[in-house]
DSSP file (Angstrom, degrees, kcal/mol; ACC not computed):
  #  RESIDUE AA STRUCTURE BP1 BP2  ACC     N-H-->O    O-->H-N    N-H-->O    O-->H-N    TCO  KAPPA ALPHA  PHI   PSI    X-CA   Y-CA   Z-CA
    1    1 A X              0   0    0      0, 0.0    45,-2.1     0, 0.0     2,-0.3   0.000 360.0 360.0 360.0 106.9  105.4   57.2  172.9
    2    2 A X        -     0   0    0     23,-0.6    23,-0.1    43,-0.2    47,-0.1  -0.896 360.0-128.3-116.5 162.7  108.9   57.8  171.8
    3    3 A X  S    S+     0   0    0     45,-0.3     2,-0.8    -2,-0.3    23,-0.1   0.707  86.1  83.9 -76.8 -18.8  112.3   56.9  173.2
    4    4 A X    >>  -     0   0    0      1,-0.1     4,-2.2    -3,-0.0     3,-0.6  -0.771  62.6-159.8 -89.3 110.3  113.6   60.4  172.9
    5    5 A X  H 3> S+     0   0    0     -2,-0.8     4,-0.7     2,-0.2    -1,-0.1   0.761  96.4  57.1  -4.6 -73.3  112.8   62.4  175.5
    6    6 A X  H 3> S+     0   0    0      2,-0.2     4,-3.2     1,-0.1     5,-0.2   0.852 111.6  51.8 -56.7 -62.7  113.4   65.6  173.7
    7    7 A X  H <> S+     0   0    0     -3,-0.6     4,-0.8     1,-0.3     5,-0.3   0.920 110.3  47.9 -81.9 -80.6  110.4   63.9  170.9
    8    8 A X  H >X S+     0   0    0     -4,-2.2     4,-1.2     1,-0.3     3,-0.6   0.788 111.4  50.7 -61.8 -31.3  107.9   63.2  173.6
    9    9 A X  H 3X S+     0   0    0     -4,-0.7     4,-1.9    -5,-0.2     5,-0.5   0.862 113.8  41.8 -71.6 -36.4  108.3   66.6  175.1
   10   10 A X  H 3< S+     0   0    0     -4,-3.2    -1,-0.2     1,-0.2    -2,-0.2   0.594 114.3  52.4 -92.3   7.4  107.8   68.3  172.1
   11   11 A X  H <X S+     0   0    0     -4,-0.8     4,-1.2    -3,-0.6    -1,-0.2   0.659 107.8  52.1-105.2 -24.4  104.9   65.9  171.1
   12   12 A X  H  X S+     0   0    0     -4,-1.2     4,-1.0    -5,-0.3     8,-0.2   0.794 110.2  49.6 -81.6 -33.0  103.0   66.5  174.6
   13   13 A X  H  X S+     0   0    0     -4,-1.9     4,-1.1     2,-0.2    -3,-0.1   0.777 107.8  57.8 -98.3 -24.4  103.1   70.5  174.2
   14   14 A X  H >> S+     0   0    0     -5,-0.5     3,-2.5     1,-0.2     4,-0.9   0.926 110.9  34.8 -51.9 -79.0  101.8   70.1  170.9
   15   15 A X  H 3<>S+     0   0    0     -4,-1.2     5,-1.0     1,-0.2    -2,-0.2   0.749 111.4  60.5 -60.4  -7.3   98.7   68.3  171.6
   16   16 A X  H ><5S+     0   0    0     -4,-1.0     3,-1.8     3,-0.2    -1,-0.2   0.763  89.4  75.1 -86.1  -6.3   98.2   70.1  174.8
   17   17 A X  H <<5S+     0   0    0     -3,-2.5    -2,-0.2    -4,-1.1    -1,-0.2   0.729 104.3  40.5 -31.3 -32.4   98.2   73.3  172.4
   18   18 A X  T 3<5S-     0   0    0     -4,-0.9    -1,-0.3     2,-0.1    -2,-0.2   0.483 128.5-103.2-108.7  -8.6   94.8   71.9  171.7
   19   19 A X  T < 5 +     0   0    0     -3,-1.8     2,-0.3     1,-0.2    -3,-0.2   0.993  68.5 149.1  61.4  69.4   93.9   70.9  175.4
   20   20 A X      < -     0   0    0     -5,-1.0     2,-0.3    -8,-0.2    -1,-0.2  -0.951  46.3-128.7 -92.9 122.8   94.5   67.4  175.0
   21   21 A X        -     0   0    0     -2,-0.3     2,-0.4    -5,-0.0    -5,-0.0  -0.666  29.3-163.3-108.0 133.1   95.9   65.4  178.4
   22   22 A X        -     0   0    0     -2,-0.3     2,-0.4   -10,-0.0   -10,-0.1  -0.952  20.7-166.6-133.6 129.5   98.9   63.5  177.5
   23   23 A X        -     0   0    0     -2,-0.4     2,-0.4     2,-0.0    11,-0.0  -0.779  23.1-146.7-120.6 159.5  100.6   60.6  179.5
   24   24 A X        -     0   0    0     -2,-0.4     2,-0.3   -23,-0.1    -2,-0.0  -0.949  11.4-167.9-133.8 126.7  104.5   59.7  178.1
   25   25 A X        -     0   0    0     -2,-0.4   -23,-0.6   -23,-0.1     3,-0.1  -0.954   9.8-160.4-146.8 135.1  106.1   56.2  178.0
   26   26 A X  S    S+     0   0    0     -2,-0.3     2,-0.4   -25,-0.1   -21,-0.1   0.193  74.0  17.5-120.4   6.6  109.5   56.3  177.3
   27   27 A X  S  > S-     0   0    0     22,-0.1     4,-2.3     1,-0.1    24,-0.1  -0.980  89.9 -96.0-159.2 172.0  109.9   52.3  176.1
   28   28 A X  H  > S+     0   0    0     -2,-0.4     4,-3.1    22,-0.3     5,-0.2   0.896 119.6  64.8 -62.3 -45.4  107.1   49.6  174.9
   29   29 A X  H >> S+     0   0    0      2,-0.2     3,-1.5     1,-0.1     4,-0.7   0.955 103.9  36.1 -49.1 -88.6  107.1   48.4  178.3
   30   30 A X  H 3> S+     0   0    0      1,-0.2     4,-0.9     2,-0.2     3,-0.5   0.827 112.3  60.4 -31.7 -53.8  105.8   51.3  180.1
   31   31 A X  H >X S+     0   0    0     -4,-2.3     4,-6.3     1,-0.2     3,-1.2   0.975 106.2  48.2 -29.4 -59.7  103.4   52.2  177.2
   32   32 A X  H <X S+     0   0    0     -4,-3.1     4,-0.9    -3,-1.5    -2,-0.2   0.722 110.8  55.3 -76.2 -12.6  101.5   48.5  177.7
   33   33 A X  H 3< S+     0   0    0     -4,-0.7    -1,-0.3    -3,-0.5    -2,-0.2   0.622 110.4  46.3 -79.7 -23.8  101.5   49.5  181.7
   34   34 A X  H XX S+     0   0    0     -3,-1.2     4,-2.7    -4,-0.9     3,-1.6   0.849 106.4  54.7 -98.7 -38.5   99.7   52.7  180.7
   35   35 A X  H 3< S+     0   0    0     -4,-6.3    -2,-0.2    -5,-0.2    -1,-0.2   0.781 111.6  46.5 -66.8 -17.8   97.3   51.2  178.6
   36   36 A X  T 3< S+     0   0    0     -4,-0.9    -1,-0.2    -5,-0.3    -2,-0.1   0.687 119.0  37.9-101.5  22.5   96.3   48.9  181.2
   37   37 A X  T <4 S+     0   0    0     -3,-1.6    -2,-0.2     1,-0.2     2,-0.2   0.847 120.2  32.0 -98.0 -50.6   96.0   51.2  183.7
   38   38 A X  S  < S-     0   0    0     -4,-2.7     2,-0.7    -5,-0.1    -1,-0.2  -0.572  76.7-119.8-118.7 134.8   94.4   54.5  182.0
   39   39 A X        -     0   0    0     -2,-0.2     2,-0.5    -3,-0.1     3,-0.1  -0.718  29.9-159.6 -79.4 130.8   91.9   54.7  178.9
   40   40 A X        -     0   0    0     -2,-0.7    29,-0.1     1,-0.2     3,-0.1  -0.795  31.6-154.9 -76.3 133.6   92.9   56.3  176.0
   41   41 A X  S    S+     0   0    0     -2,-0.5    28,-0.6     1,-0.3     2,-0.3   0.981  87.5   5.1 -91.7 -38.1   91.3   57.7  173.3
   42   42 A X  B     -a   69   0A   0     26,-0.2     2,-0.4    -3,-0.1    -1,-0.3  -0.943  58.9-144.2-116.9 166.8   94.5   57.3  171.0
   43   43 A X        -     0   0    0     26,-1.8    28,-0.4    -2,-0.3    18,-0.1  -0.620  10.4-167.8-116.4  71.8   97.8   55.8  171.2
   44   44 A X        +     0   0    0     -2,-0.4     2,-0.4    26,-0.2    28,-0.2  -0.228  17.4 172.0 -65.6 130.6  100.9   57.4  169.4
   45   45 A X  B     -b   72   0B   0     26,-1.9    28,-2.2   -14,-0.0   -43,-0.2  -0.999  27.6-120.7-156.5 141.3  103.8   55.2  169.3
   46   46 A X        -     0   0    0    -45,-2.1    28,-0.2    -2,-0.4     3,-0.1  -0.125  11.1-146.3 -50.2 166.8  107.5   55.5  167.3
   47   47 A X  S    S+     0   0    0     26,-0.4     7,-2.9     7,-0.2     2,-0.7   0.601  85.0  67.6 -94.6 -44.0  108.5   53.0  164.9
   48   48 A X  S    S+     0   0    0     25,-0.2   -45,-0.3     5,-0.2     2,-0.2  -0.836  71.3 144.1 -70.9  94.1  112.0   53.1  165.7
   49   49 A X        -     0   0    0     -2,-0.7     2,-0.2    -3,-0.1     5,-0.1  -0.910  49.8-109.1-144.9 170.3  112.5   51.8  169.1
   50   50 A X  S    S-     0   0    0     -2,-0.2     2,-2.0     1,-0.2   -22,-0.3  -0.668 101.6  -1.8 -98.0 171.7  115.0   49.6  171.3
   51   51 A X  S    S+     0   0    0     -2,-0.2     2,-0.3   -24,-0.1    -1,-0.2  -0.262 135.8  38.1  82.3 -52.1  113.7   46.1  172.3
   52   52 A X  S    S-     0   0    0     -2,-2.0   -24,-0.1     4,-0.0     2,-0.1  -0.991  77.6-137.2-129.9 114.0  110.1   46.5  170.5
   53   53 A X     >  -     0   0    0     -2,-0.3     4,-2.4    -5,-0.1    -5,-0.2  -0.291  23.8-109.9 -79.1-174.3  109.7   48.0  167.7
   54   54 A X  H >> S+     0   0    0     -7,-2.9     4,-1.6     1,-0.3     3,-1.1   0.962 118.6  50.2 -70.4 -71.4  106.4   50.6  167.1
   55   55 A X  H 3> S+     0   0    0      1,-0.2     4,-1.6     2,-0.2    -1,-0.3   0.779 115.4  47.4 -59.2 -20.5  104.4   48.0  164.4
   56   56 A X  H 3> S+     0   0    0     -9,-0.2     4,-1.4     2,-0.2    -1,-0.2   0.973 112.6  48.4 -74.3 -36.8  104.9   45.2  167.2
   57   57 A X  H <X S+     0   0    0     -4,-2.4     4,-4.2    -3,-1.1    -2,-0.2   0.955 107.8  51.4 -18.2 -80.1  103.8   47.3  169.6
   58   58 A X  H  X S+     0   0    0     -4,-1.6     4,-2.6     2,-0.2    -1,-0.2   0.910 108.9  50.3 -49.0 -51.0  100.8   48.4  167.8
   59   59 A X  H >X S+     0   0    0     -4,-1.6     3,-1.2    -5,-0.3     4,-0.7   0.847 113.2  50.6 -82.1 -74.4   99.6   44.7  167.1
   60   60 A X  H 3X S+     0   0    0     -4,-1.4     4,-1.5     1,-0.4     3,-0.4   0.479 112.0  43.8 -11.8 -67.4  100.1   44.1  171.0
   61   61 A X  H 3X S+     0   0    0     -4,-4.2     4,-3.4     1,-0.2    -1,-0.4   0.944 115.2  47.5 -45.1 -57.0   98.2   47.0  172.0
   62   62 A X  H << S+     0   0    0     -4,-2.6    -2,-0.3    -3,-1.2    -1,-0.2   0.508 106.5  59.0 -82.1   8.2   95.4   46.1  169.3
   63   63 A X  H  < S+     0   0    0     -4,-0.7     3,-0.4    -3,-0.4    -1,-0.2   0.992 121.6  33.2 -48.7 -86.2   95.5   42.1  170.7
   64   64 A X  H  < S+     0   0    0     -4,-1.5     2,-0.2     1,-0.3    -2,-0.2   0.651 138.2  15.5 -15.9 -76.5   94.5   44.1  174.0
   65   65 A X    ><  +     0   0    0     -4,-3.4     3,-1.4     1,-0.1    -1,-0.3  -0.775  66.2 176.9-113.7  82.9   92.5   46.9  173.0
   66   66 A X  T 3  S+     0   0    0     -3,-0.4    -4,-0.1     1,-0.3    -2,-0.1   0.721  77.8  49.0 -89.9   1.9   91.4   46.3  169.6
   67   67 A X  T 3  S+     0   0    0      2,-0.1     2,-0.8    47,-0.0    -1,-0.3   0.019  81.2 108.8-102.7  44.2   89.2   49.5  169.1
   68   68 A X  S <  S-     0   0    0     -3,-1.4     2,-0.4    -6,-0.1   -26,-0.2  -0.933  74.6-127.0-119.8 114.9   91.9   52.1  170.5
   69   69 A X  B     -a   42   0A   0     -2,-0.8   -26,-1.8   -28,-0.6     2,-0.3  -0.568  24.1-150.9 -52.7 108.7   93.0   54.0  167.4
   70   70 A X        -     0   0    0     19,-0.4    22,-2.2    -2,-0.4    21,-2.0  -0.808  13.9-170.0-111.4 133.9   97.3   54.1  166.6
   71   71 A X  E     - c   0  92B   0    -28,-0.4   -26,-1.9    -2,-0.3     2,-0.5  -0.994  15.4-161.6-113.2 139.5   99.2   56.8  164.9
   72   72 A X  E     -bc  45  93B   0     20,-3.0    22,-0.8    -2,-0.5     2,-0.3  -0.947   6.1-157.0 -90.5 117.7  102.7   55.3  164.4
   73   73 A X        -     0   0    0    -28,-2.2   -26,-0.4    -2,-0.5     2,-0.3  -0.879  10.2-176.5 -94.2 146.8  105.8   58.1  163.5
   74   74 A X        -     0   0    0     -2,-0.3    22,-3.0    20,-0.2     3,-0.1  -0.967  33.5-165.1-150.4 157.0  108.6   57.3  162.0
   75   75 A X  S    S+     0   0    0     -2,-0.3     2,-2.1    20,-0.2    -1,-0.1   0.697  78.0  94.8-113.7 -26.6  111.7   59.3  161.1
   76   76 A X    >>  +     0   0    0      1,-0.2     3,-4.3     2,-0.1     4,-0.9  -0.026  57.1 177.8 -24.2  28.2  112.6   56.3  158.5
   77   77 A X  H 3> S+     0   0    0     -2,-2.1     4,-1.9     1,-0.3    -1,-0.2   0.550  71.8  51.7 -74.6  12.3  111.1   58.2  155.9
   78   78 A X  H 3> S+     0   0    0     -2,-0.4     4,-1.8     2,-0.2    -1,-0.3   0.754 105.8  59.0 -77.6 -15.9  111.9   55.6  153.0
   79   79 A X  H <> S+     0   0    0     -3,-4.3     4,-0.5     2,-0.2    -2,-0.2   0.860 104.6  48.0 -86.4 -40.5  110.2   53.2  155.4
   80   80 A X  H  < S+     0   0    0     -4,-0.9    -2,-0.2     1,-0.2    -1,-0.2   0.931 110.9  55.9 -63.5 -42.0  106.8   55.6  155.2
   81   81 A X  H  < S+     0   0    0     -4,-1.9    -2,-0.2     1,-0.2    -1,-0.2   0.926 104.2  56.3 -53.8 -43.3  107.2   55.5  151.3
   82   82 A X  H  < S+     0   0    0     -4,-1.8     2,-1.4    -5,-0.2    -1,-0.2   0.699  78.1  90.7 -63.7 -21.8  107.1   51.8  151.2
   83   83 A X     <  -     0   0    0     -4,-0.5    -1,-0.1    -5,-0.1    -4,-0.0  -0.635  50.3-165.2-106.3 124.2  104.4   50.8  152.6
   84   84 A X  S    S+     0   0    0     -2,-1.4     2,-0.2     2,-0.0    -1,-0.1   0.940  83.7  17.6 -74.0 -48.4  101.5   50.3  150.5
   85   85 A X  S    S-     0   0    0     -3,-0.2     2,-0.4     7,-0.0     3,-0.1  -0.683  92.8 -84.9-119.0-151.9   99.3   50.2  154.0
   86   86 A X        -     0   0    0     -2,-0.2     3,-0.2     4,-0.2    -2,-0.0  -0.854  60.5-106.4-119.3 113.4   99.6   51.0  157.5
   87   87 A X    >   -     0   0    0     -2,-0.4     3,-2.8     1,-0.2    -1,-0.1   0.213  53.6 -71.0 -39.2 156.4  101.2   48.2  158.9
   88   88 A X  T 3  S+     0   0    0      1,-0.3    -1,-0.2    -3,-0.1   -29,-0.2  -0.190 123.2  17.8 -68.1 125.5   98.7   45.8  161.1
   89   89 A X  T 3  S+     0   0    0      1,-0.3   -19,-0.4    -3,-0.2    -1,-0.3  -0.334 100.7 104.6 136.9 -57.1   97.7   47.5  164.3
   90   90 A X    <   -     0   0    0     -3,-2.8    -1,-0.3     1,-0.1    -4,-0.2  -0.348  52.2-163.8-106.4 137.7   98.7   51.0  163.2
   91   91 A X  S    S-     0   0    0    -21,-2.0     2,-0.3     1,-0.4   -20,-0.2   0.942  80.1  -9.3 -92.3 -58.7   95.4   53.5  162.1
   92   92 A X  E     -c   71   0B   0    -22,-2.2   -20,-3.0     2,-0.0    -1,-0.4  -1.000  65.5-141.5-156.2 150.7   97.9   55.9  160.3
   93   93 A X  E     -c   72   0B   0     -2,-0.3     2,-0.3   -22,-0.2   -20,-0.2  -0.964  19.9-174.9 -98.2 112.0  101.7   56.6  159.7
   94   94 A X        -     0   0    0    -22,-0.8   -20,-0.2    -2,-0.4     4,-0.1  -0.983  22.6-109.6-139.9-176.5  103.5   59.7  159.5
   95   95 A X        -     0   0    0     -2,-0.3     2,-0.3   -22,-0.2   -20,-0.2   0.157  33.7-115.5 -71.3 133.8  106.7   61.1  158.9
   96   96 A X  S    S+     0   0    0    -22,-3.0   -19,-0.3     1,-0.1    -1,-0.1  -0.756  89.6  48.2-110.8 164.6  109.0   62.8  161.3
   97   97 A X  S    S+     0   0    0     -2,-0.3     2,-0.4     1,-0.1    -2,-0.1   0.633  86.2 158.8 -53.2 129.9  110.1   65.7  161.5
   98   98 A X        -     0   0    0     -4,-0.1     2,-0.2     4,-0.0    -1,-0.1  -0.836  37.3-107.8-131.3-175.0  106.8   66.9  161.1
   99   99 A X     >  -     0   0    0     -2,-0.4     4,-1.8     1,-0.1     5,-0.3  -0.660  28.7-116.7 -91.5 157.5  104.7   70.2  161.9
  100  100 A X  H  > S+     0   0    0     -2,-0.2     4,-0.5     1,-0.2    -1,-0.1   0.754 117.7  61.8 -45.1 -18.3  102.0   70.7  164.5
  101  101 A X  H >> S+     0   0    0      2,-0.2     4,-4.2     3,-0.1     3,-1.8   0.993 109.9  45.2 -41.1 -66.8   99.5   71.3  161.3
  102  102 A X  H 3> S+     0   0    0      1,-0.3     4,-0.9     2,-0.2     5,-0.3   0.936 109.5  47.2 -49.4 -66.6  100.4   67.8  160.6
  103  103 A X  H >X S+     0   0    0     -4,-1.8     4,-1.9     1,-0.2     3,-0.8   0.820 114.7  52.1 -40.4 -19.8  100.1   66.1  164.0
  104  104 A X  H <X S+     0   0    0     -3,-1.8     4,-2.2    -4,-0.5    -1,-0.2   0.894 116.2  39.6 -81.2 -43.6   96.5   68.1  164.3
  105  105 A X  H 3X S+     0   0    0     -4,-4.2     4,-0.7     1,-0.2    -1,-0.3   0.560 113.1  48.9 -82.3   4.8   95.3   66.8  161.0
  106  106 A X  H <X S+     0   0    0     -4,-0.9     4,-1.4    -3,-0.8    -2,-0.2   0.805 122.1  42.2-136.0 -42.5   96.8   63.1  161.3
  107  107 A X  H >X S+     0   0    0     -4,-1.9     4,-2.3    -5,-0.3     3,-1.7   1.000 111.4  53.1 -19.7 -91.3   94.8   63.3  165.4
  108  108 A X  H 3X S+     0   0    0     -4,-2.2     4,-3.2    -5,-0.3    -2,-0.1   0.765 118.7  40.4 -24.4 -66.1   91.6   65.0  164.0
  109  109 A X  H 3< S+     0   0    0     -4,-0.7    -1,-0.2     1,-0.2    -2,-0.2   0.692 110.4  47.0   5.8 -87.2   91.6   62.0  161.5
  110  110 A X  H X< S+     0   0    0     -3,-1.7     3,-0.8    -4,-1.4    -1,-0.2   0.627 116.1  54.5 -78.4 -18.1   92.5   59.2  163.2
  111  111 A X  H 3< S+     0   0    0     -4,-2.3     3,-0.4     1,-0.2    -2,-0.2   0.911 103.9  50.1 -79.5 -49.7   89.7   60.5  166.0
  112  112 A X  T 3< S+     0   0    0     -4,-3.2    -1,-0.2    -5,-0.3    -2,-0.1   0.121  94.8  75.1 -94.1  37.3   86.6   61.0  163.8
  113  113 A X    <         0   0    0     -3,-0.8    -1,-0.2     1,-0.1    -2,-0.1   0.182 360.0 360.0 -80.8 -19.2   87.0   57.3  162.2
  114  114 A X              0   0    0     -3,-0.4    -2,-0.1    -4,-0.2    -3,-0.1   0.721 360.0 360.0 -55.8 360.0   85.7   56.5  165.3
């Protein structure tokens, strides 16, 4: 879930690189409408967003769903530096721009905690 279009497009054709099925919410709103429609096995969510930001998000979602796994990205990267953990909610942070390597590993990851 990002607000940029462009961000979500290029985040969907990554992970379907992998054969992954990917549903795209373009505000916080829409996101919490797809999580109560459709399961997920993870939940990808900006930090930087208008209205809600990603870590309120994330504690929303995990109110909701509290075993559904969250990778937050954030293009802030001083904001990634700072934080001594993964804000409450959020399973792992990282850093935009990043590569598909990264997203694969930061997935893979957050999937086999499970």
């Amino acid at each position: 879930m990002d607000d940029d279009p462009l961000v979500c497009d290029s985040m969907r054709r990554m992970l379907e690189v992998d054969g992954r099925q990917v549903a795209l919410a373009g505000s916080a709103k829409e996101a919490l409408v797809h999580c109560a429609k459709q399961a997920f096995d993870l939940i990808i969510i900006d930090y930087l967003m208008p209205v809600m930001k990603g870590d309120k998000l994330a504690l929303t979602i995990k109110e909701r769903f509290p075993q559904k796994p969250i990778i937050m990205i954030t293009a802030d990267a001083e904001k990634v530096e700072s934080l001594k953990e993964n804000p409450l909610g959020v399973d792992l942070v990282i850093a935009k721009p990043f590569r598909l390597d990264d997203l694969r590993e930061a997935v893979n990851r957050v999937l086999l905690k499970q």
